[in-house]
The first five atom37 places (N, CA, C, CB, O) and aatype in JSON, in Angstrom:
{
  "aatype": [20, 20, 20, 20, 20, 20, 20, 20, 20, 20, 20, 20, 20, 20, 20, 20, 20, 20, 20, 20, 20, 20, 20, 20, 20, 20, 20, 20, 20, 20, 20, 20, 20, 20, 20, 20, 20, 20, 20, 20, 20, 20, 20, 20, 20, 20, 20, 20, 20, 20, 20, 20, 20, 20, 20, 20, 20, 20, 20, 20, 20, 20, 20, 20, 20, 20, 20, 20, 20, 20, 20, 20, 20, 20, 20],
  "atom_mask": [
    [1, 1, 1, 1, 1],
    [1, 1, 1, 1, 1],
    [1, 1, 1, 1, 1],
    [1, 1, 1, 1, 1],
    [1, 1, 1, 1, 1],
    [1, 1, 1, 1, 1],
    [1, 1, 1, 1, 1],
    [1, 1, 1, 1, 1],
    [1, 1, 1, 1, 1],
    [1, 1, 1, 1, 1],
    [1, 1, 1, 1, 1],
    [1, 1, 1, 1, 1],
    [1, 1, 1, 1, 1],
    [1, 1, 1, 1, 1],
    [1, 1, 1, 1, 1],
    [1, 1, 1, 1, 1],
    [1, 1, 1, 1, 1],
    [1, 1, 1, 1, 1],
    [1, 1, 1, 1, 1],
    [1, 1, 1, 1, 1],
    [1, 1, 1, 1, 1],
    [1, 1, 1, 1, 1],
    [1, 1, 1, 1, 1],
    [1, 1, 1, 1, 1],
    [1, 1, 1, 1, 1],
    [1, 1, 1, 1, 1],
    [1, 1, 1, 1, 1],
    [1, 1, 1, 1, 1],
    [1, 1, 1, 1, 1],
    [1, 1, 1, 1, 1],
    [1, 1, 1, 1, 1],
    [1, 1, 1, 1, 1],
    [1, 1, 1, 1, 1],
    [1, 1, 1, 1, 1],
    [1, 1, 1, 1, 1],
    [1, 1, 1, 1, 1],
    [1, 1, 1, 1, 1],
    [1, 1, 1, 1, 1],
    [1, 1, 1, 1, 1],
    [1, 1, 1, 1, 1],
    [1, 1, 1, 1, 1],
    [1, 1, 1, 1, 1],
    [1, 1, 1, 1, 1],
    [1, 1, 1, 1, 1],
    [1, 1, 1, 1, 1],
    [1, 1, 1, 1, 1],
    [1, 1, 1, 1, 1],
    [1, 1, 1, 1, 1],
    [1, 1, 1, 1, 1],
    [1, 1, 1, 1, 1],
    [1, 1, 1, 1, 1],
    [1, 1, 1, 1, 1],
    [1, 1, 1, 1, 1],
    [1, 1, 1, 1, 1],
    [1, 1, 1, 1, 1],
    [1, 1, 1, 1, 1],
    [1, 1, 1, 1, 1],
    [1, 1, 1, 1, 1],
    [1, 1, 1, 1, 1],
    [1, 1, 1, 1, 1],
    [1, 1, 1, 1, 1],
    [1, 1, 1, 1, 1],
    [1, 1, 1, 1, 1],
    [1, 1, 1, 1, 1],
    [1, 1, 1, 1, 1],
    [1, 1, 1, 1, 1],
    [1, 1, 1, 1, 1],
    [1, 1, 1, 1, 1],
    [1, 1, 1, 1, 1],
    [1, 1, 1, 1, 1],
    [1, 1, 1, 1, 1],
    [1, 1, 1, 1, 1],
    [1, 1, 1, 1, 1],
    [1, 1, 1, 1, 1],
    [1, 1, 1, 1, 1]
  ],
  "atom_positions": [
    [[-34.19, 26.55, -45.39], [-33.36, 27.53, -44.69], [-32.14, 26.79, -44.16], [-34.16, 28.24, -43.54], [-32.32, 25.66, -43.71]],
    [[-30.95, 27.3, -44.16], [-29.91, 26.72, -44.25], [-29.77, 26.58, -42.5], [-28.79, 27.54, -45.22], [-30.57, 26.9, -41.62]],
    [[-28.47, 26.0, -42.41], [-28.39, 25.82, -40.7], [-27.65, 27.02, -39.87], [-27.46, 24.37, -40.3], [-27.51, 26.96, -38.65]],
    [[-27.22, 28.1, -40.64], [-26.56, 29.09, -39.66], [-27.94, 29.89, -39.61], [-25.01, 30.04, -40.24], [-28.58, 30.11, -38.58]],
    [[-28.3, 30.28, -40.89], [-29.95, 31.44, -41.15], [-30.12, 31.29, -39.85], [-31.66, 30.9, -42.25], [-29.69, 32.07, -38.99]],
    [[-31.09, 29.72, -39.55], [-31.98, 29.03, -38.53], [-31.14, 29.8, -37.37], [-32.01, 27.12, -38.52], [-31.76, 30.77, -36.94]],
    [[-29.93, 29.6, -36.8], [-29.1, 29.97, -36.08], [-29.47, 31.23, -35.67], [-27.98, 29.84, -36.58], [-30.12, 31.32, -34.63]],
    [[-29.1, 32.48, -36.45], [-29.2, 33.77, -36.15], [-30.55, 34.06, -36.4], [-28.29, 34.59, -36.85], [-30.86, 35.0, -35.67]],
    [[-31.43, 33.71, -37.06], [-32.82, 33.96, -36.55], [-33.33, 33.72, -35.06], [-33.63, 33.19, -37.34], [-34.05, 34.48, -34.41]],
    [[-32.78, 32.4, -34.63], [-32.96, 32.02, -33.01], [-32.21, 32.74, -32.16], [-32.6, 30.61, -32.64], [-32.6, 32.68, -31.0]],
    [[-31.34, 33.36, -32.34], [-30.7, 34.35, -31.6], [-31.24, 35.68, -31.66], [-29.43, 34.4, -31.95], [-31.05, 36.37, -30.66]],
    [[-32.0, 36.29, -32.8], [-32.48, 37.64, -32.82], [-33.63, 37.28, -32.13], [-32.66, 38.4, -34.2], [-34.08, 38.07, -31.3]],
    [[-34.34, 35.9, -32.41], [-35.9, 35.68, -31.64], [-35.57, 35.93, -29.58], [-36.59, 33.38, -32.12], [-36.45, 36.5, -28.94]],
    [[-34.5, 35.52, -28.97], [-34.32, 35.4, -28.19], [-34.18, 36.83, -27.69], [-33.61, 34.55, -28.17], [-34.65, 37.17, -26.6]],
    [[-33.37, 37.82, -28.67], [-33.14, 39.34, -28.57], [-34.51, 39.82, -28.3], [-32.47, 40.05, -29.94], [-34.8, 40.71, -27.5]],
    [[-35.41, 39.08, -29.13], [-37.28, 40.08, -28.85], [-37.69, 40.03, -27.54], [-38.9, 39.32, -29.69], [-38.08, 40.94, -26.82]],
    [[-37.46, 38.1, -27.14], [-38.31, 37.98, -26.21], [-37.34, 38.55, -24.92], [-38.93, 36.44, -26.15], [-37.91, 38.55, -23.82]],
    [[-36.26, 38.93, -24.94], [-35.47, 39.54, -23.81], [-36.1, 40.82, -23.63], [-33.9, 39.69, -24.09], [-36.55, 41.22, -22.55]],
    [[-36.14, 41.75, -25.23], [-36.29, 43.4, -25.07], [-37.5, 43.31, -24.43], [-36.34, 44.43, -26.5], [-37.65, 43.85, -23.33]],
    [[-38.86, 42.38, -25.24], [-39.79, 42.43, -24.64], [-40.03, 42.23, -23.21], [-40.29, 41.89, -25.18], [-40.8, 43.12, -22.86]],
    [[-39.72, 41.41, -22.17], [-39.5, 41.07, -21.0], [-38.85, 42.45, -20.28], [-38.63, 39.78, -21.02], [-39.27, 43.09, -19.31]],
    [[-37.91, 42.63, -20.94], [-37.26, 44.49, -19.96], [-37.91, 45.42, -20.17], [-35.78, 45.33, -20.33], [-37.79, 46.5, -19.59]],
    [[-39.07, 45.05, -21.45], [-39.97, 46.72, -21.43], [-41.33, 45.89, -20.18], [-40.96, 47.49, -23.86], [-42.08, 46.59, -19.5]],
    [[-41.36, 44.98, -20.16], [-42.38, 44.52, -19.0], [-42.22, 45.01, -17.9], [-42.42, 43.23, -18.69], [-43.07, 45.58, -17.21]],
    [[-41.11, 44.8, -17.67], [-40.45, 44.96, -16.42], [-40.33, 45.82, -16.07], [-39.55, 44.62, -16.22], [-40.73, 46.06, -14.93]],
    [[-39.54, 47.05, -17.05], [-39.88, 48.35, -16.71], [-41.01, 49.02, -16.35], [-39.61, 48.87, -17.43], [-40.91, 50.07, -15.7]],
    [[-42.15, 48.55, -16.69], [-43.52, 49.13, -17.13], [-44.15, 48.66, -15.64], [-44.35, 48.36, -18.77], [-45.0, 49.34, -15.07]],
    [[-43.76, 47.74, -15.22], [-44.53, 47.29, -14.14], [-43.79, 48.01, -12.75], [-44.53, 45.55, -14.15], [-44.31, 48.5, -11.75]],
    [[-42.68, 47.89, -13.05], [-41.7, 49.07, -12.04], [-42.54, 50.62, -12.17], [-39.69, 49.33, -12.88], [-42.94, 51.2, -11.16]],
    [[-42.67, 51.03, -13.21], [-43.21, 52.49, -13.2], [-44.5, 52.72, -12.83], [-43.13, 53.08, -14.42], [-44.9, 53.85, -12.58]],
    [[-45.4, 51.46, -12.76], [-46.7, 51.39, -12.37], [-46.64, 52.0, -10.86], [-47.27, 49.85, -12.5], [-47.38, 52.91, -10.5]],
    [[-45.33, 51.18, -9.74], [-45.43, 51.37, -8.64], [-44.66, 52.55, -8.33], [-45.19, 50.33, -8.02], [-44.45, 52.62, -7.12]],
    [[-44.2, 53.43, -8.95], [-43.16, 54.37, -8.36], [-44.4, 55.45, -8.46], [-41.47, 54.7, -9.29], [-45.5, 55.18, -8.94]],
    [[-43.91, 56.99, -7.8], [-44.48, 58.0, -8.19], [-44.37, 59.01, -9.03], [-44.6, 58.34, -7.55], [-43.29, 59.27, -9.56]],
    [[-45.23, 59.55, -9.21], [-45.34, 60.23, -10.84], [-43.78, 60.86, -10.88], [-46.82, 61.77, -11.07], [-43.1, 60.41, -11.81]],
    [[-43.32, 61.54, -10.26], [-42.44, 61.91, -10.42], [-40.55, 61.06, -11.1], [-42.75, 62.4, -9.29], [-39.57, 61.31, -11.81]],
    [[-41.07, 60.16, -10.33], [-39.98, 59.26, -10.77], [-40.64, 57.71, -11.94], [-39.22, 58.68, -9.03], [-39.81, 56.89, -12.34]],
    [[-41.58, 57.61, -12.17], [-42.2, 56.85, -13.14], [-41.32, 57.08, -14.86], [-43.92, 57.41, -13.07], [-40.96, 56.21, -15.66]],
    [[-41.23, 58.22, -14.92], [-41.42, 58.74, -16.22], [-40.04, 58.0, -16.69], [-41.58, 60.54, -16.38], [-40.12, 57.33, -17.72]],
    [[-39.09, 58.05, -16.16], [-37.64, 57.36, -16.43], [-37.58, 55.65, -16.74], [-36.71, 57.63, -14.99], [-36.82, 55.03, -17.48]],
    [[-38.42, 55.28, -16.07], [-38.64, 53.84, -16.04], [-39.73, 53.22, -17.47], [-39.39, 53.56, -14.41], [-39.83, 52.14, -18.06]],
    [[-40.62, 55.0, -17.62], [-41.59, 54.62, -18.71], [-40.97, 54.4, -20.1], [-42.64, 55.7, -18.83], [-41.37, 53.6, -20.95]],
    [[-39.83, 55.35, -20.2], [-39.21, 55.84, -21.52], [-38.2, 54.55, -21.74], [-38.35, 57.51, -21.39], [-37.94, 54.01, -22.81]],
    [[-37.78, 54.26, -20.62], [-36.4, 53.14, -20.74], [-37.35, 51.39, -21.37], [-35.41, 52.89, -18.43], [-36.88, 50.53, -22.12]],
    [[-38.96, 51.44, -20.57], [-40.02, 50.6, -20.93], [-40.02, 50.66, -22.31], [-41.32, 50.94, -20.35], [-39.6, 49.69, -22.93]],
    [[-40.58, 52.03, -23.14], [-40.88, 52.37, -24.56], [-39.58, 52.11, -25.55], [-41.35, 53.95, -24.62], [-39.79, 51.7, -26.69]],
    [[-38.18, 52.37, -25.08], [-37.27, 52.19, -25.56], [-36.98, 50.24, -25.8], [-36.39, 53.09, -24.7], [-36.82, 49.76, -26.92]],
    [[-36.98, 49.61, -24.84], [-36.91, 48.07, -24.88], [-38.26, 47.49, -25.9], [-37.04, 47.42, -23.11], [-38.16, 46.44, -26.55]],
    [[-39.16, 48.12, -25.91], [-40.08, 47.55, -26.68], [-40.02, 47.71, -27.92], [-41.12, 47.82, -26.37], [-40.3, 46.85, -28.75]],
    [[-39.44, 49.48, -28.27], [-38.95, 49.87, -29.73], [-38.27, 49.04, -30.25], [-38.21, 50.96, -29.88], [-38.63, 48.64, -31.36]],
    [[-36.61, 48.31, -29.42], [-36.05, 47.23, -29.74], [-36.47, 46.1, -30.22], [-35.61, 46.99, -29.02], [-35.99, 45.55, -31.22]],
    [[-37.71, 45.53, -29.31], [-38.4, 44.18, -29.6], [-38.61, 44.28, -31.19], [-39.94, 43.97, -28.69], [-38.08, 43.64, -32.11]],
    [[-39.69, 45.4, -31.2], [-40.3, 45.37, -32.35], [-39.43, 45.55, -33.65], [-41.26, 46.3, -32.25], [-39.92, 45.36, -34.77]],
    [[-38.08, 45.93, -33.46], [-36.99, 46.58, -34.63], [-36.53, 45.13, -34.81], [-35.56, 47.92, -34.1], [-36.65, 44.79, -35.99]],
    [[-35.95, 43.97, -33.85], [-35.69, 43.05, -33.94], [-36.54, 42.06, -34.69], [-35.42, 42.89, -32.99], [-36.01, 41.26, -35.46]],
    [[-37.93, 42.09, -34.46], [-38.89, 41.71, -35.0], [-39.17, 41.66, -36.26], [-39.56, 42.14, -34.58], [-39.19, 40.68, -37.01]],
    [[-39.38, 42.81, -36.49], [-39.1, 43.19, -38.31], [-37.96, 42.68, -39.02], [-38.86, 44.78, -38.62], [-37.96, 42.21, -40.16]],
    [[-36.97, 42.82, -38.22], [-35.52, 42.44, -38.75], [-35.58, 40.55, -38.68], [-34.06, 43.28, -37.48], [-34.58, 40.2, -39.3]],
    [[-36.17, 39.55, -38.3], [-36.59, 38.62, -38.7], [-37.33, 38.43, -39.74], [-36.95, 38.28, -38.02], [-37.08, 37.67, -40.68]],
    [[-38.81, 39.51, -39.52], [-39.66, 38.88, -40.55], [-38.74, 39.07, -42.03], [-41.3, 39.69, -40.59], [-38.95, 38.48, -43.08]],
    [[-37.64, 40.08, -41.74], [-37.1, 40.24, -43.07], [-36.4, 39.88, -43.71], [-36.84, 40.86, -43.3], [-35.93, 40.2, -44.8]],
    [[-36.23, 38.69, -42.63], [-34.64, 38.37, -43.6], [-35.53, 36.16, -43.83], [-32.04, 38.67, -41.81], [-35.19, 35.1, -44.35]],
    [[-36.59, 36.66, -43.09], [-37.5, 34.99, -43.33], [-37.86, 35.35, -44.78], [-39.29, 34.56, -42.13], [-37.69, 34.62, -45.75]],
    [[-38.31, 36.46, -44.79], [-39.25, 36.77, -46.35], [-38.02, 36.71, -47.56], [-40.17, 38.75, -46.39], [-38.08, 36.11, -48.64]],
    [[-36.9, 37.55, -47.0], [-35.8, 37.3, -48.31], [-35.52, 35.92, -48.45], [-34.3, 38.03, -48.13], [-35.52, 35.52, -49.62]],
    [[-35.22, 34.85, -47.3], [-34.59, 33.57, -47.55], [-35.86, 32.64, -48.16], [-33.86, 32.94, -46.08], [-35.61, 31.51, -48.59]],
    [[-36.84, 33.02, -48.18], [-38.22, 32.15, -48.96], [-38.17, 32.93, -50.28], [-40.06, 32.31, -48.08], [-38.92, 32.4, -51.11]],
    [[-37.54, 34.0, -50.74], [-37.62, 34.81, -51.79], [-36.56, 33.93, -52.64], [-37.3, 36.43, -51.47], [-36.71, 33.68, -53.84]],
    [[-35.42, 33.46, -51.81], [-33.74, 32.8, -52.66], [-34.6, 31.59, -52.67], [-31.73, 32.64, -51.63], [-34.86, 31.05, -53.74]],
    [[-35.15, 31.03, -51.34], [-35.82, 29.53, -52.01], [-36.5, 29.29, -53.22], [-36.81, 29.03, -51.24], [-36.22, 28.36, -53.97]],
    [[-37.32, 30.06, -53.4], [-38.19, 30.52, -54.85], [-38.03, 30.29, -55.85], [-38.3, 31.55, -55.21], [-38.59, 29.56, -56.67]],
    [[-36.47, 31.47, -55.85], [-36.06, 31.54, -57.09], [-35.11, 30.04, -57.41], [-35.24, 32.98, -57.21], [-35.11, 29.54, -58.54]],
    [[-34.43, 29.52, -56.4], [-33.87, 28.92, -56.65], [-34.51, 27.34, -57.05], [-33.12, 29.21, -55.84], [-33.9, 26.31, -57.36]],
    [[-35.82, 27.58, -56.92], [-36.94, 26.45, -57.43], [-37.57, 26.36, -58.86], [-38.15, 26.61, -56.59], [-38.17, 25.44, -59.42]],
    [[-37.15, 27.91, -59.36], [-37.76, 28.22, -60.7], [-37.01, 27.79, -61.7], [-37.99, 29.56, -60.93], [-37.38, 27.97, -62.86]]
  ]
}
């Protein structure tokens, strides 16, 4: 894997563990509020984690294409 790939993979990894950390955060905020006002904090929680996981994928996918060019470029 070349040296920028490495680069912007470590920058999207950093994007997960951020989204992930603000859907924590949120989630633990909504634990203590009341029902009434929870629900805002829950969705903004579900939304940061949707991120994590979109970011996530969007690594594994571009690891699986650059082992796909290594491959070929071995054959």
């Amino acid at each position: 894997m070349d040296t920028s790939m490495q680069s912007i993979l470590e920058i999207l990894q950093e994007n997960v563990n951020w989204w992930e950390q603000a859907a924590i955060t949120c989630e633990h905020t909504a634990a203590n509020l009341s029902p009434g006002d929870k629900e805002g904090w829950q969705l903004m929680g579900a939304v940061y984690r949707e991120r994590a996981e979109k970011h996530a994928r969007l690594i594994e996918q571009m690891r699986q294409a650059n082992m796909g060019r290594a491959t070929s470029s071995v054959s």
